[in-house]
LUMLUM-702158 format. One record per residue (C-alpha): residue number from 1; x, y, z. Coordinates in steps of 0.1 Angstrom, whole numbers, plus 5000, padded with zeros to 4 digits. Each point is the difference from the previous one (the first is absolute). Layout:
BEGIN
num, u, v, w
NUM, X, Y, Z
...
//
This chain:
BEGIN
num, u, v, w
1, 0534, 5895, 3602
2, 4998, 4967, 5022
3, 5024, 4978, 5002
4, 4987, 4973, 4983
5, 4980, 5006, 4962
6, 4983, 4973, 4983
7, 5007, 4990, 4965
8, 4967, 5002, 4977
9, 5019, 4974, 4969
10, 4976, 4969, 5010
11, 4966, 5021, 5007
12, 5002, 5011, 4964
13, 4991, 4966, 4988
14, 5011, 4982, 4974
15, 5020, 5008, 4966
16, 5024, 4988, 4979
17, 5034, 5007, 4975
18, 4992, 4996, 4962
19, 5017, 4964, 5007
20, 4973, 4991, 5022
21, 5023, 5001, 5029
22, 4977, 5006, 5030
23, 5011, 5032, 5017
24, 4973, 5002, 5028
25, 4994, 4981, 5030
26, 4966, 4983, 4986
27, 4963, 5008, 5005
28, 4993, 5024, 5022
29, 4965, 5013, 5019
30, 5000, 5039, 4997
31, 4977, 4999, 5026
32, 5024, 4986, 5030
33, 5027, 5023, 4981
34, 4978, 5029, 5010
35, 4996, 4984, 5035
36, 5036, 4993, 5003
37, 5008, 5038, 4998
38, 4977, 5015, 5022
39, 5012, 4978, 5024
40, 5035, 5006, 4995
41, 4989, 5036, 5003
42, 4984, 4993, 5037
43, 5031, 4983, 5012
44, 5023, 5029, 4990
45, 5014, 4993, 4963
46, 5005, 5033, 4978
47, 5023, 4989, 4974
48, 4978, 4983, 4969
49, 5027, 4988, 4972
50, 4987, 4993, 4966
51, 5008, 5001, 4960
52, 4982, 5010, 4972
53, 5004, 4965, 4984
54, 4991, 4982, 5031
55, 4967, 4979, 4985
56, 5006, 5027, 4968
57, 4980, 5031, 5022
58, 4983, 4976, 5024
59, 5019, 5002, 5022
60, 5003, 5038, 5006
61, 4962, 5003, 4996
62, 4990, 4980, 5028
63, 5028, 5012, 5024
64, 4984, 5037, 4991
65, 4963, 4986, 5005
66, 5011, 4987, 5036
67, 5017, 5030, 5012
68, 4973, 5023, 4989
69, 4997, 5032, 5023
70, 5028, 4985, 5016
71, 5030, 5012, 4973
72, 5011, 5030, 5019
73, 5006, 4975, 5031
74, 5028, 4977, 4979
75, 5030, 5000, 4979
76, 4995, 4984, 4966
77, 5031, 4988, 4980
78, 4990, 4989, 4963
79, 5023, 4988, 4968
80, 5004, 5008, 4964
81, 5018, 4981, 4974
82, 4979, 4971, 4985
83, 4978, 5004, 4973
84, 4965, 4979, 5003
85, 4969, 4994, 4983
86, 4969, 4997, 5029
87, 4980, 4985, 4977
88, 5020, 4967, 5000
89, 5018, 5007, 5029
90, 5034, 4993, 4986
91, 5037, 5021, 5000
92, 5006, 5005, 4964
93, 5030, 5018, 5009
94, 5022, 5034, 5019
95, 5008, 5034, 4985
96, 5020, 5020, 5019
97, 4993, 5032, 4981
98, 4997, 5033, 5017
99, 4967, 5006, 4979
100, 4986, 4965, 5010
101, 5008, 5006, 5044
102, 4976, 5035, 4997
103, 4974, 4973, 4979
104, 5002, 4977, 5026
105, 5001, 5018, 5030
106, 4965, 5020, 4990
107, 4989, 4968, 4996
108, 5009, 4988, 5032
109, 4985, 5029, 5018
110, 4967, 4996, 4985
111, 5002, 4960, 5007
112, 5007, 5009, 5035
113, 4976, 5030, 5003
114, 5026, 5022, 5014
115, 5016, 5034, 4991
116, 5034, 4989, 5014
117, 5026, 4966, 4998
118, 5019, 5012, 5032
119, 5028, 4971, 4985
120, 5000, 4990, 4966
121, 5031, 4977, 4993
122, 5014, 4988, 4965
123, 4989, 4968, 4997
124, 5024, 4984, 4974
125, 5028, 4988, 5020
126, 5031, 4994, 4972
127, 4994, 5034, 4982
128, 5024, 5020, 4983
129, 5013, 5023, 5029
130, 5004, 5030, 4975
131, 4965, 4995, 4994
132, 4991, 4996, 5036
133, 5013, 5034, 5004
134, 4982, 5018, 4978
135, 4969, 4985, 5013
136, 5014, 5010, 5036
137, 4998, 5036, 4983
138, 4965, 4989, 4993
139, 4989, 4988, 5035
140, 5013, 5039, 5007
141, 4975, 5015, 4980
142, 4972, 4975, 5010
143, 5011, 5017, 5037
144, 4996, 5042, 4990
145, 4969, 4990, 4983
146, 4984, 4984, 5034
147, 4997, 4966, 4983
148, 5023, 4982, 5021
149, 5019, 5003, 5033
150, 5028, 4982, 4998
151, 5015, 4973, 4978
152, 5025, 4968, 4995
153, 5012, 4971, 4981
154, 4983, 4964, 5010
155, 5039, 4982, 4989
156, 5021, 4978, 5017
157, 5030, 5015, 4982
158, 5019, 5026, 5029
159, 5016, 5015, 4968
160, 4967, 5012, 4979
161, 4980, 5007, 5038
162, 5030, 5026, 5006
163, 4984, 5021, 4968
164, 4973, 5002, 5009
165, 5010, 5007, 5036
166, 5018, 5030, 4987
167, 4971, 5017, 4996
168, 4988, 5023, 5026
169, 4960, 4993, 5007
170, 5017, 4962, 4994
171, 4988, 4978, 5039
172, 5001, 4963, 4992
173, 5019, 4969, 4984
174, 4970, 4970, 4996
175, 5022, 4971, 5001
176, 4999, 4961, 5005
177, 5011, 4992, 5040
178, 4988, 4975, 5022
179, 5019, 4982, 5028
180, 5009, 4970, 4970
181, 5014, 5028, 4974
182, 5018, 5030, 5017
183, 5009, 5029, 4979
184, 5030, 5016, 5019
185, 5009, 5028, 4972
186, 4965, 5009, 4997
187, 4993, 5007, 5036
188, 5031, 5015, 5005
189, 4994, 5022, 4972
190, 4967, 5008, 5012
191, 5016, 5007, 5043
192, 5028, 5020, 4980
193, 4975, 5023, 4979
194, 4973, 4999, 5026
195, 4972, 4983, 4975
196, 4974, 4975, 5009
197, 5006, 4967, 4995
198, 4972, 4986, 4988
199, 4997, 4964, 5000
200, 4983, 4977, 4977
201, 4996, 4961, 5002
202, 5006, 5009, 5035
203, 4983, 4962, 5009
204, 5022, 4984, 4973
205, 4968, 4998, 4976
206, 4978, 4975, 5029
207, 5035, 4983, 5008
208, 5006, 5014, 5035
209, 4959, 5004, 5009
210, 5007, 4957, 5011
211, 4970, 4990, 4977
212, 5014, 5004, 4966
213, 4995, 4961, 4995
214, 4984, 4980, 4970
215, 4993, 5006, 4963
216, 4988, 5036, 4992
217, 4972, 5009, 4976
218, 5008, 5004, 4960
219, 4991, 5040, 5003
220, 5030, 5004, 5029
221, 5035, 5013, 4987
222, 5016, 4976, 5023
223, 4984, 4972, 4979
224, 5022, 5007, 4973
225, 5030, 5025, 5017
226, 5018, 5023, 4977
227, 5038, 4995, 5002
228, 5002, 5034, 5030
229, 4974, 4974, 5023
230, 5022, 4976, 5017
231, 4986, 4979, 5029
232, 4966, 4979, 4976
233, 5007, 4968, 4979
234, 4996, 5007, 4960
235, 4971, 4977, 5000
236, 4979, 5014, 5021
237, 4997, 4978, 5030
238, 5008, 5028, 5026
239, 5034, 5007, 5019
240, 5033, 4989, 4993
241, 5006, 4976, 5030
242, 5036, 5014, 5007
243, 4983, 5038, 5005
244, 4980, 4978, 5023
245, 5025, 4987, 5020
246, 5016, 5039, 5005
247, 4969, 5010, 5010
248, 4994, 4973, 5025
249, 5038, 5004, 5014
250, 4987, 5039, 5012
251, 4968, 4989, 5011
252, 5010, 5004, 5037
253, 5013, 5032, 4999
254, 4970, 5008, 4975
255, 4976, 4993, 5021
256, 5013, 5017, 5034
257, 4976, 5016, 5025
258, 4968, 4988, 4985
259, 5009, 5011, 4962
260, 4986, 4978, 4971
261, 5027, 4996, 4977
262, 4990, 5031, 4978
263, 4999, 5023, 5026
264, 5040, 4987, 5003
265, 5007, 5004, 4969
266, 4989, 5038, 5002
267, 5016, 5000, 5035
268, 5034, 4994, 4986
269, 4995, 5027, 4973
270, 4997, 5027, 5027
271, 5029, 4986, 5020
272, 5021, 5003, 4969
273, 5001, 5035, 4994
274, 4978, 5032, 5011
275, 4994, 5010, 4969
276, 4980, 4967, 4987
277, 4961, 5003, 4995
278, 4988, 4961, 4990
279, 4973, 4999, 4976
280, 4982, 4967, 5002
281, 4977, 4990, 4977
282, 4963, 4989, 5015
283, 4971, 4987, 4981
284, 4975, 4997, 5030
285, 4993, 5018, 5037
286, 5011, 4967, 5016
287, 5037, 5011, 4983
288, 4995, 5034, 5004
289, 4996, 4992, 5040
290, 5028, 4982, 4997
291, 5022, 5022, 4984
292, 4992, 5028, 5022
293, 5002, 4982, 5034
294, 5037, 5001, 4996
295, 5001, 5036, 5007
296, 4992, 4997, 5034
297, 5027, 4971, 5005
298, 5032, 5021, 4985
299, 5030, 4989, 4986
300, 5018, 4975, 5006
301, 5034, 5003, 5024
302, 5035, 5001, 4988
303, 5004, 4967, 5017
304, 4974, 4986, 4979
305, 5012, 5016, 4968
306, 5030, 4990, 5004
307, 4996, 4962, 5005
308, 4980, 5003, 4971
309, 5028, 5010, 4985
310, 5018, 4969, 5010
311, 4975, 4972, 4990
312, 4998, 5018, 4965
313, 5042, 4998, 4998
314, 5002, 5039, 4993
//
């Protein structure tokens, strides 16, 4: 699995909660999606992470159009736990029923036109941890039958990831960390269990890409940003100014030998820990070039992390 795996939320296009919160990243050409993963593919990327309720199906249908006779080269991580109906492409809701992950995982193999999920991850984050261990039981089954690989929790809750950690075809935490929102007790469970740490809103959701300036379109999430989306203004006008200012204080550092400021941001992800595999999201080949030019540059230095460190005051 490479180092760095791209995040398939925004190329699954637009949906919404029964409140008409957006929960997508607008409007979307499947097209360029499809583009944007063959090249990802030619400069080296094999780790493709999706959810069944990314665009309510979309999502996982185009990311298994674009891969095509290419499957066997990658490792695809999807999600269960949201209930959706395609037709209006809205979350009507989550069941975290044993009977309901078998439902959706066949479904998400014939979305994905696969025989296999090598890493299929809980998706509802707060859920009951006695629960979450029965389905871990599940995820077991899913692994004798051949239906999946391996499995995890996408939480940023150390305590309910360690159940599912305890189970042993169990490889990954997802979590939230980016070099503005560290998670020390989730990467130093993951170092201590030797699990991958994978990482979304690695780019701070556009804030640490240095463009994520001006109003955003109705259909974005960051237009109206659910209480766990910190860094946007309620009203949609675009960034909070004092995000801004952080992200303009590391700019420097950011930006070192010839880096744009997202290849920094997933520079400092690597430098934090060995086990870290960033998973930015990418809605055209311009971003997926982007994205997968920082392989070549590395991670950051201690040095740099570390002063990092300092202008953030941790």
């Amino acid at each position: 699995m490479s180092a760095l795996g791209f995040g398939c939320w925004a190329i699954g296009g637009e949906h919404r909660a029964a409140d008409g919160q957006p929960l997508g990243w607008g409007r979307v050409d499947d097209e360029e999606s499809v583009r944007a993963v063959h090249r990802a593919l030619d400069l080296g990327v094999t780790f493709f992470d999706t959810a069944d309720c990314y665009g309510t199906g979309h999502g996982e249908r185009i990311l298994g159009r674009a891969l095509g006779t290419r499957r066997d080269d990658v490792v695809v991580a999807t999600k269960w736990g949201n209930v959706f109906d395609p037709d209006t492409r809205t979350l009507t809701g989550t069941d975290d029923t044993p009977e309901y992950a078998r439902r959706a995982l066949t479904a998400s193999l014939r979305r994905l036109g696969t025989d296999h999920v090598d890493l299929y991850q809980f998706h509802l984050s707060d859920a009951d941890p006695v629960r979450a261990a029965e389905l871990r039981d599940v995820c077991e089954e899913f692994v004798r039958e051949g239906l999946v690989r391996a499995y995890g929790w996408s939480t940023d809750d150390p305590a309910r990831a360690a159940v599912f950690a305890a189970g042993p075809h169990a490889t990954a935490v997802q979590h939230r960390l980016n070099v503005l929102q560290d998670a020390p007790e989730l990467v130093e469970l993951c170092e201590r269990l030797e699990l991958a740490s994978v990482n979304r809103s690695p780019l701070a959701m556009g804030l640490l890409t240095g463009t994520r300036r001006g109003p955003l379109e109705p259909g974005d999430i960051r237009s109206r940003p659910p209480a766990w989306l910190p860094g946007f203004e309620d009203d949609g006008s675009g960034a909070d100014p004092r995000w801004l200012e952080r992200v303009e204080a590391l700019r420097e550092i950011l930006t070192s030998d010839g880096r744009t400021p997202a290849q920094g941001a997933l520079a400092w992800l690597w430098a934090r820990s060995p086990r870290t595999v960033p998973i930015p999201g990418f809605r055209t080949v311009a971003q997926a070039e982007q994205n997968a030019g920082a392989i070549a540059k590395g991670p950051l230095t201690a040095a740099q992390s570390a002063e990092i460190d300092r202008l953030l005051g941790r």
